[in-house]
N, C-alpha and C positions, 0 to 999 in steps of 0.2 A: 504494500500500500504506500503510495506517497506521501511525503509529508502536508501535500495543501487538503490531500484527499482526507488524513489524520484530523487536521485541523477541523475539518468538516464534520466529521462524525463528531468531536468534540465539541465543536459550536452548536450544536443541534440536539447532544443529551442535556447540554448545561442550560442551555434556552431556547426549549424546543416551540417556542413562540415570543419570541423578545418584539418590543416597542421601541419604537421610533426614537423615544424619550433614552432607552437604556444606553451602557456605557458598557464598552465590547472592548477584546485586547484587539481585535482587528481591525479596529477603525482606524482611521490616518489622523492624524494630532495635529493642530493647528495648519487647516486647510484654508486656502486663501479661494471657497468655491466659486466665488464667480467668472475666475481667470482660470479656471483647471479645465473646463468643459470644450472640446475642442468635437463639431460632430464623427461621427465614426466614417470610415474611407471602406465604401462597399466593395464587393466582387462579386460576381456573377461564374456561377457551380450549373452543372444539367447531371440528372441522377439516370445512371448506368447501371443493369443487372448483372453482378460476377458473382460468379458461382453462386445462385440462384438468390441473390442475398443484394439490394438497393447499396448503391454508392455513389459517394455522391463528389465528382471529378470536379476540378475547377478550371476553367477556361486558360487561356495562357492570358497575359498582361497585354499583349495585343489587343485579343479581341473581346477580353473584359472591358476594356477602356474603350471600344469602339462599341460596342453593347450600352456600357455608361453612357455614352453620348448620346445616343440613340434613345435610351429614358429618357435622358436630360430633357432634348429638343419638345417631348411631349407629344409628340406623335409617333408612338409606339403601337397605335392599334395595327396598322396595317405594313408596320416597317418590318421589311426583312432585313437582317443582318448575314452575310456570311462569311463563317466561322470556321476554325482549324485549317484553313488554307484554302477554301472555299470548299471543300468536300460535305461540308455540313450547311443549312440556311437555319437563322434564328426566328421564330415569328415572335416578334415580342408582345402581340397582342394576347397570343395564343401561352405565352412561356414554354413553347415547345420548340426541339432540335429536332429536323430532319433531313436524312442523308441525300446527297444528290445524284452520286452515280449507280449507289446502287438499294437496292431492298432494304429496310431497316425499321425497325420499331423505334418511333418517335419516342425522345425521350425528355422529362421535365426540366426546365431553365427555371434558376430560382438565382433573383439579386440578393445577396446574402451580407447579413451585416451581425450577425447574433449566432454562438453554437455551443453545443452541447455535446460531451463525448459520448460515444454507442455505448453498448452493451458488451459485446464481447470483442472489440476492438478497441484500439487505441485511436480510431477514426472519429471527427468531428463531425455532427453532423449539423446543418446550419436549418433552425427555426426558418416557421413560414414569413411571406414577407409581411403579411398584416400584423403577425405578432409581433417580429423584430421591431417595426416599428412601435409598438406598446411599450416593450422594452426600453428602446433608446428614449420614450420620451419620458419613462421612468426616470432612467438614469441621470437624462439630463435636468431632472427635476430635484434629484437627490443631489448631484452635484452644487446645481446653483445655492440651492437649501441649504446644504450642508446637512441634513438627513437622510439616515441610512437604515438600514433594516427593513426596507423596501420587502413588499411578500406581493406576490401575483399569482395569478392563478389561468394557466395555458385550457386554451378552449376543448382539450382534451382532460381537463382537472388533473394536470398536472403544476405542483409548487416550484416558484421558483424566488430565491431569498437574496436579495441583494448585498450582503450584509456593509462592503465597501469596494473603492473601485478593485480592489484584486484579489476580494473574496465574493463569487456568486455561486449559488447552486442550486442544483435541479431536483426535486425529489420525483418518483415516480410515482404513483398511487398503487396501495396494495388492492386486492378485491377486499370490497367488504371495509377496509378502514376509513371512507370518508362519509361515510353513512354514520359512524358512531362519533363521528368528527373527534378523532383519532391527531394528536402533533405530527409532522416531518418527521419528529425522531423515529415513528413507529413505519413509516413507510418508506422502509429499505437503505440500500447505501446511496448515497449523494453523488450528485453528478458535479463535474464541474462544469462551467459554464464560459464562455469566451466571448469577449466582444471587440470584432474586427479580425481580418484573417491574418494579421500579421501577431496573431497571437497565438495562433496555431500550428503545429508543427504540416505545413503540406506543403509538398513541392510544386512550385508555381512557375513553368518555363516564358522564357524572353515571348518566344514567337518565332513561326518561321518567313524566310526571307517572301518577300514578295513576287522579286524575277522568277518566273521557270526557265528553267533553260530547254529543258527537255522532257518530254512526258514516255513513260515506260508502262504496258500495257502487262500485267502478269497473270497469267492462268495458271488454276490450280490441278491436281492430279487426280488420284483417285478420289472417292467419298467429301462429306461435308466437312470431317477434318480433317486439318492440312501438318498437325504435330502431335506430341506427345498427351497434351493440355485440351487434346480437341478445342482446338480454338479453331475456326473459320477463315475462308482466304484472307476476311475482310481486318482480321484481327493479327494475323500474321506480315500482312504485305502493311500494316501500320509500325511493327516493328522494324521491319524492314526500311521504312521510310525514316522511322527515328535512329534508325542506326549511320545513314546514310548522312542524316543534319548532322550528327557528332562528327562524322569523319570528315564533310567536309570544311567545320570547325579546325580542324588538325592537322589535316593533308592538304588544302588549298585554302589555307588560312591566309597567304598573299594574294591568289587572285578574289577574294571576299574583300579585305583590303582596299584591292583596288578597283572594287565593286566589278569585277570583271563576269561574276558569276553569280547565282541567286540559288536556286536548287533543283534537284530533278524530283518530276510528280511522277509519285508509284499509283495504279490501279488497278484495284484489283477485275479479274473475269470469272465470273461465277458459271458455272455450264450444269453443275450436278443437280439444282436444284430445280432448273426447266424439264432436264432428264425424266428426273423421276417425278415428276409433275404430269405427264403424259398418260398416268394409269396402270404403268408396270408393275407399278408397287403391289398396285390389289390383284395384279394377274400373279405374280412370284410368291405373294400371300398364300394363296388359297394351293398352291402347288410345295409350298415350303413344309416339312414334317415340323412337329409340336417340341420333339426332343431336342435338347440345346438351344434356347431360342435363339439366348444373346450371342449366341456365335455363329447361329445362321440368319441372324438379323444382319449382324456384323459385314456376314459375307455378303449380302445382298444388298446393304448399301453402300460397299466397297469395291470387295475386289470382283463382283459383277460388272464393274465399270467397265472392266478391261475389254469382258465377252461384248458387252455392249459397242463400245468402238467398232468392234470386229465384225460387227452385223450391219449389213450395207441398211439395214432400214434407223437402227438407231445412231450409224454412224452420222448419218444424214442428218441426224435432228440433232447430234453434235457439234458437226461441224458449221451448222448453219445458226446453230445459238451463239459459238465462241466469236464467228466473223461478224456475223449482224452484232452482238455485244460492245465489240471494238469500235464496230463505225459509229453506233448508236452512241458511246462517251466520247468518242471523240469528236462528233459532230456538238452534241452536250457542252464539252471542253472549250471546244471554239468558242462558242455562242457567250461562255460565261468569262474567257479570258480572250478578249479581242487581239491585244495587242502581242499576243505569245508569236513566235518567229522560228522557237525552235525545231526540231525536226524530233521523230516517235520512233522507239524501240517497243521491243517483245520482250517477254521471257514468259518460260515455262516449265514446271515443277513436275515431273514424274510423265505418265502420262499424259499431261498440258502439255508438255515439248514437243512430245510426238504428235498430237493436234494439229501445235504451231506451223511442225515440218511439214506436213502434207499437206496444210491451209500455202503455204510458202511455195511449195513444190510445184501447184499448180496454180501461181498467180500467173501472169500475163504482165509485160511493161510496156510502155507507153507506143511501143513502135509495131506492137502483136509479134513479138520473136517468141517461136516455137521450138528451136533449134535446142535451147536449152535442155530438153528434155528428152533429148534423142537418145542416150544411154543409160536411162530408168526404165524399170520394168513399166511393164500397161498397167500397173496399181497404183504408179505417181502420174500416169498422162489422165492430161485434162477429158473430164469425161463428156463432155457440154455437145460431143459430134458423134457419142455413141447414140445408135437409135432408143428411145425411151420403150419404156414398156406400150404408152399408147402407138405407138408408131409399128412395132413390131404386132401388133391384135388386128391393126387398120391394115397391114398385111396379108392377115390371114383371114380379113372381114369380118374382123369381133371390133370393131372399135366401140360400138353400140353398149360393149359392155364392160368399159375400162372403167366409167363410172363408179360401176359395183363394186369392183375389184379397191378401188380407191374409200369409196367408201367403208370400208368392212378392212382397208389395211393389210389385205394381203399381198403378199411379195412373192417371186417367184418362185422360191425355196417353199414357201407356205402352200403353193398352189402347185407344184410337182410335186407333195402328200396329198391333196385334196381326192374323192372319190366321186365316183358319179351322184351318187347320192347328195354330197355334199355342194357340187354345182347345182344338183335341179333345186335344191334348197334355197337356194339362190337367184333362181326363177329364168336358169339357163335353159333352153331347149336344146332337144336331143344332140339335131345335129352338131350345133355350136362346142357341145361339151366335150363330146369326142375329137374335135378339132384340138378342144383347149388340153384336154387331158394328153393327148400324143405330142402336143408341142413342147407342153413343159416338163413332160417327162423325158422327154430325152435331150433335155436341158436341166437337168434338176440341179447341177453343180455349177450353173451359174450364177454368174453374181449380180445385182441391183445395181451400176454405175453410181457410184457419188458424184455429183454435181458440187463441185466445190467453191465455196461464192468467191467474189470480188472484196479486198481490203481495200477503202476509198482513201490511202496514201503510201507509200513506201518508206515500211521501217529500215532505221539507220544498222541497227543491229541484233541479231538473237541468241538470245540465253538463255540455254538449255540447264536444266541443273538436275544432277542425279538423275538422267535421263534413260531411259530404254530403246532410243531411237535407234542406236547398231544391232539390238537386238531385235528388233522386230524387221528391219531391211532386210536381213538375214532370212528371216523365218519364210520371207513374202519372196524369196528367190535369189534377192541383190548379191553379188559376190564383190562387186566391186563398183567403185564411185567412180566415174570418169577423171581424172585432174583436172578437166577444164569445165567441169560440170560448177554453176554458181545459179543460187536463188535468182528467179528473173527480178527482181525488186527488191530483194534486201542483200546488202553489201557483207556484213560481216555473221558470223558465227560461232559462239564460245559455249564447248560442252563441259562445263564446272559439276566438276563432282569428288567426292569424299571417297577417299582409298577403299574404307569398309563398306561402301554403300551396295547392297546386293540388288539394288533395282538397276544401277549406274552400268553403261557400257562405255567403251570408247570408239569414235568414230575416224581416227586418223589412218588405224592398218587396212582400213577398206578404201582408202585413196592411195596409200602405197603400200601393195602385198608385200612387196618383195622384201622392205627394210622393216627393220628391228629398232625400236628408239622408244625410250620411256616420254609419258607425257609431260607437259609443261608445269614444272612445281610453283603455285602460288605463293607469293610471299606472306611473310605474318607481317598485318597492317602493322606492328610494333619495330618492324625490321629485322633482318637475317632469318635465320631459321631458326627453329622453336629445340631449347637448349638439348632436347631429347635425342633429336634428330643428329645434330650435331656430335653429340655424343655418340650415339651409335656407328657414324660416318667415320669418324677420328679412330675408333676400335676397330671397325672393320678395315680402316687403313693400315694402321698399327700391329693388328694380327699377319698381315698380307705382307707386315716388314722383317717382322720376325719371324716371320715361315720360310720368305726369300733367305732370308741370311742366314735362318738354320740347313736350309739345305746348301747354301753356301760351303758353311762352314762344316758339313759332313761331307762334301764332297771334296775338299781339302783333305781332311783327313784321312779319307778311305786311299786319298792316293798316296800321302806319305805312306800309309801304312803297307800300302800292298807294292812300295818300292825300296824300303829297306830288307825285307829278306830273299828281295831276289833281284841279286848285282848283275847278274850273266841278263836278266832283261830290260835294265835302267837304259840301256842306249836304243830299243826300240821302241820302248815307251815315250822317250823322248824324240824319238826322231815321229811318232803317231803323235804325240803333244802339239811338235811345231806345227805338223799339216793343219792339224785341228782350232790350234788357238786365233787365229787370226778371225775364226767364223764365229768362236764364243766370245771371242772380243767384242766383235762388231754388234754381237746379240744383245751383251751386258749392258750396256750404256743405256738403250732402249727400252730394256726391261726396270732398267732401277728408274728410270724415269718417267714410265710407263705406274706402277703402284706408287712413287712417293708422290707422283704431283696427278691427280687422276684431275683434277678440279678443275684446273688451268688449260689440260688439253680439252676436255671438253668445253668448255669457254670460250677456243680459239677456235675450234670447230667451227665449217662453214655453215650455217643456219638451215634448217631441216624446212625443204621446200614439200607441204603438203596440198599441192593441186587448189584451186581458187572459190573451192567453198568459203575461206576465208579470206578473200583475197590477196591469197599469197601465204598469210600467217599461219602461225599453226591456231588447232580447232581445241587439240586435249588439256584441260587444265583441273592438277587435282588440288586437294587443299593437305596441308598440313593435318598430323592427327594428334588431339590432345597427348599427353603421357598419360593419364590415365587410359585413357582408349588404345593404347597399345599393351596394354596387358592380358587383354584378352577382345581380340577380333569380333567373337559372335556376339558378345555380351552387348555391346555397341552399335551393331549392325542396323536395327532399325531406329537407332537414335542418328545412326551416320547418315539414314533419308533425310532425316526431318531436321536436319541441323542448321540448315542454309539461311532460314528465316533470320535469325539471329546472329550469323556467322560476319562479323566485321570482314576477316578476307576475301570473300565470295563478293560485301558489297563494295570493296573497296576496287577490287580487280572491274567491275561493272563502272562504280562514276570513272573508273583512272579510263577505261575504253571509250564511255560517251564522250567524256572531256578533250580524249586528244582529237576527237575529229573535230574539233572546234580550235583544236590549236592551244588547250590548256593543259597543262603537264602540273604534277605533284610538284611538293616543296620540295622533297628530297627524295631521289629515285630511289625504291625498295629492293633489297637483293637479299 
């Protein structure tokens, strides 16, 4: 218990109803009240649901003070504010926060000038605005006065005792005790009580910059949640965002400076929740066994995601959610930030990458080049010139009945099972159905064409992270990537991924078979590499010195030895010595240079050209892995998916790539 909380309980057994008139050890001693009274300096809080339990966040200094003003003016009925970077709109008539780009449950705005700590936190929570006002003009009433022992009572019959300005508290009411009008003392432990936020322990941020530079579109992977925390894309890609204001805080702390730079907007793309908005849910239900729920629940609003992509009919309604998603904020984006200049990247998390690539694969650029896509299987060419199902019925003189087939959502796979029975059901006649049934049965292992939409601008670059895209190329036939094969509209490409990640592939040995080469190691946003690593590097060197030199120096030996007791063979040992030494000579120098200095020849090495999916550069880049996480592999494995969110190097390697195509480089290059 603390000592003001101490104080409390003892103010409250010794006079658990004092007057106005009494004499308190709390009170302040010759108070000059009428000069003390300064009004209180509001903030503005909107109340948040974490883990299933009201919280109540406070705005940053920004855009509390632009919220302030906005009361101030007095025309608050219909004033919208927008807040946290514009991703949120404020209606102040309303006292509610809502989200702009995507779904979100409104949440309550409260101008807050009065608080009270929780219950089982150490969290403040700040009174409504009608009562705070109550309060403050309490207060400034007892001030001017110079009278204290102030007692109120909150329109929920809850006590609250003023006793001096840095003694107040709150009692709760028990059941049953204000009926027998029962003292404070009797109803429970005392709250404290705060007036002004600068009396409360919460963190309260600057604000973020105003300029974007660059907007970044992120989709997520499998299921609703995107980490460990089951937090939402919506709640991960805001991490993401606040990791990215620190760094470039740190890392282009000069071009901020020289206002050269403002910040990059993250957005999130939601696809899983349109998905299963479609009705799957209650078909998978009724098909799903009662045994194990929550892990066949689990599996069906996850890792079904994957079958789903793979299904030309639900692929369809993914791939046409994530593209219309994108144009639809960024058309949004414009509209709310006119003057933005910069240019839009992607990124994509698990599954979203592999989305991203085959929304990519089959864009078109401004000029209709097709060429691009001459060394991808027919699973990345554009489908928009294969004949549709109505085209192919209007061939066989069924078009009459595509209708149905659209209506009722069957696909071709659906319809080479169908039975006779099940066409006339359908109100097919004879002859028609015999047509339909022989067509698609000897088609039954074709596929539905995806139509893959149009993105209405060209990303600058795409981030893949902990991605399964090599793997799935693979599965779909690919053995190899052209080297002159490049996205027709997006220029670059970085597949970021975590050593232990078991979703993660790499995409570089599919543009060059033939060579062997580890992928590109990220740096630690802190610089060098993580002291772990280092160390392992140094011993594995170290080992590699002393094995050279032990077999050195055994093979030294073995020759003294096997030439002293045999004199009659020292002159043709040595005349085999001379032939031979000139060639171990030439070996030596090479090998002792070869293991002491491994660093420096690769260094000097000529730059590993991987064909122009990234325009030139290389594509693979893994991250660093904690020391803890290297003690054991599998233990970490699905924490090595979900780790990116939060990962400083992953975002650090993403702004250092936006920035240089603008011609902004880090403060001090990372190695």
């Amino acid at each position: 218990m603390s000592s003001v909380e101490s104080q409390q309980e003892q103010s409250s057994q010794s006079d658990p109803s004092p007057s106005p008139n009494s004499c308190s050890s709390f009170e302040l001693l010759d108070m000059d009240a009428g000069s003390l009274y300064e009004p209180v300096s509001p903030h503005w809080f909107y109340c948040k649901i974490i883990d299933s339990k009201e919280t109540w966040i406070p705005f940053n200094s920004q855009d509390s003070q632009q919220l302030e003003e906005a009361y101030s003016s007095g025309k608050d009925c219909n004033t919208i504010v927008p807040t946290d970077g514009g991703r949120y709109d404020v209606h102040l008539g309303e006292r509610m926060r809502y989200a702009v780009y995507w779904d979100e449950l409104a949440s309550e705005v409260r101008r807050c000038t009065w608080f009270y700590k929780g219950d089982k936190d150490n969290k403040y929570v700040p009174y409504s605005e009608s009562f705070s006002q109550v309060l403050e003009e309490t207060y400034m009433l007892a001030v001017t006065l110079d009278e204290w022992k102030k007692k109120l009572e909150s329109p929920n019959r809850e006590i609250i005792i003023l006793h001096n300005p840095k003694l107040m508290v709150h009692y709760q009411p028990v059941a049953g005790s204000d009926e027998w009008g029962s003292a404070p003392a009797e109803q429970g432990r005392p709250r404290t009580v705060k007036r002004g936020v600068e009396n409360i322990s919460v963190d309260i941020h600057c604000g973020e910059p105003l300029q974007i530079d660059h907007l970044v579109f992120v989709v997520h992977g499998i299921g609703p949640a995107c980490d460990l925390r089951f937090r939402s894309i919506v709640q991960c890609v805001n991490d993401f965002r606040s990791v990215s204001l620190n760094l470039l805080q740190t890392h282009f702390k000069k071009a901020q400076e020289n206002q050269q730079i403002g910040r990059v907007e993250f957005l999130p793309v939601n696809w899983h929740s349109p998905l299963h908005s479609t009705g799957v849910d209650v078909d998978l239900q009724r098909i799903t066994l009662p045994s194990i729920n929550r892990l066949r629940h689990f599996t069906n609003d996850t890792i079904l995601d994957v079958f789903f992509y793979n299904s030309p009919t639900y692929c369809q309604t993914i791939v046409d959610t994530v593209a219309s998603e994108m144009n639809r904020i960024y058309i949004l984006f414009l509209q709310r930030n006119p003057d933005f200049k910069g240019s839009v990247s992607i990124a994509g998390h698990s599954l979203g990458s592999l989305i991203l690539f085959d929304i990519l694969t089959n864009q078109k650029d401004s000029l209709g080049d097709t060429d691009s896509k001459k060394d991808l299987p027919s699973i990345f060419m554009d489908q928009g010139d294969t004949p549709t199902l109505e085209e192919e019925l209007r061939k066989l003189q069924l078009s009459e009945f595509f209708s149905i087939f659209e209506k009722e959502k069957i696909d071709k796979e659906a319809l080479a099972l169908c039975t006779d029975k099940d066409l006339q059901e359908m109100g097919i006649p004879l002859g028609p159905r015999k047509k339909i049934l022989n067509y698609f049965r000897t088609r039954k292992n074709s596929m539905v064409p995806v139509k893959y939409p149009r993105l209405i601008y060209k990303p600058e670059i795409f981030f893949a992270f902990g991605s399964p895209i090599g793997m799935f190329l693979t599965v779909r036939g690919l053995k190899r990537i052209d080297p002159n094969y490049r996205f027709p509209t997006c220029k670059g490409f970085f597949n970021i991924y975590h050593p232990f990640d078991p979703v993660a592939y790499r995409i570089e040995p599919m543009v060059v078979p033939g060579a062997e080469f580890e992928p590109m190691l990220i740096p630690h946003h802190k610089g060098r590499k993580r002291m772990h690593l280092e160390l392992r590097e140094g011993l594995t060197r170290m080992s590699m010195d002393l094995k050279n030199n032990l077999l050195g120096s055994l093979r030294m030996a073995w020759k003294s030895f096997t030439r002293a007791p045999y004199p009659a063979l020292q002159a043709s040992e040595t005349a085999e010595e001379t032939e031979a030494e000139p060639e171990s000579n030439s070996e030596k120098p090479s090998d002792v240079n070869t293991e002491e200095n491994p660093v420096p020849v690769k260094e000097e090495a000529p730059p590993i050209h991987v064909g122009m999916l990234n325009g030139g550069q290389r594509i693979d880049y893994v991250l660093q892995e904690k020391p803890i996480e290297s003690f054991n592999e599998y233990l970490f494995a699905l924490q090595s998916h979900l780790c990116y969110w939060e990962s400083e190097d992953t975002v650090l390697l993403v702004l250092k790539e936006i920035y240089q195509t603008q011609g902004i480089f880090l403060d001090q290059p990372l190695q």
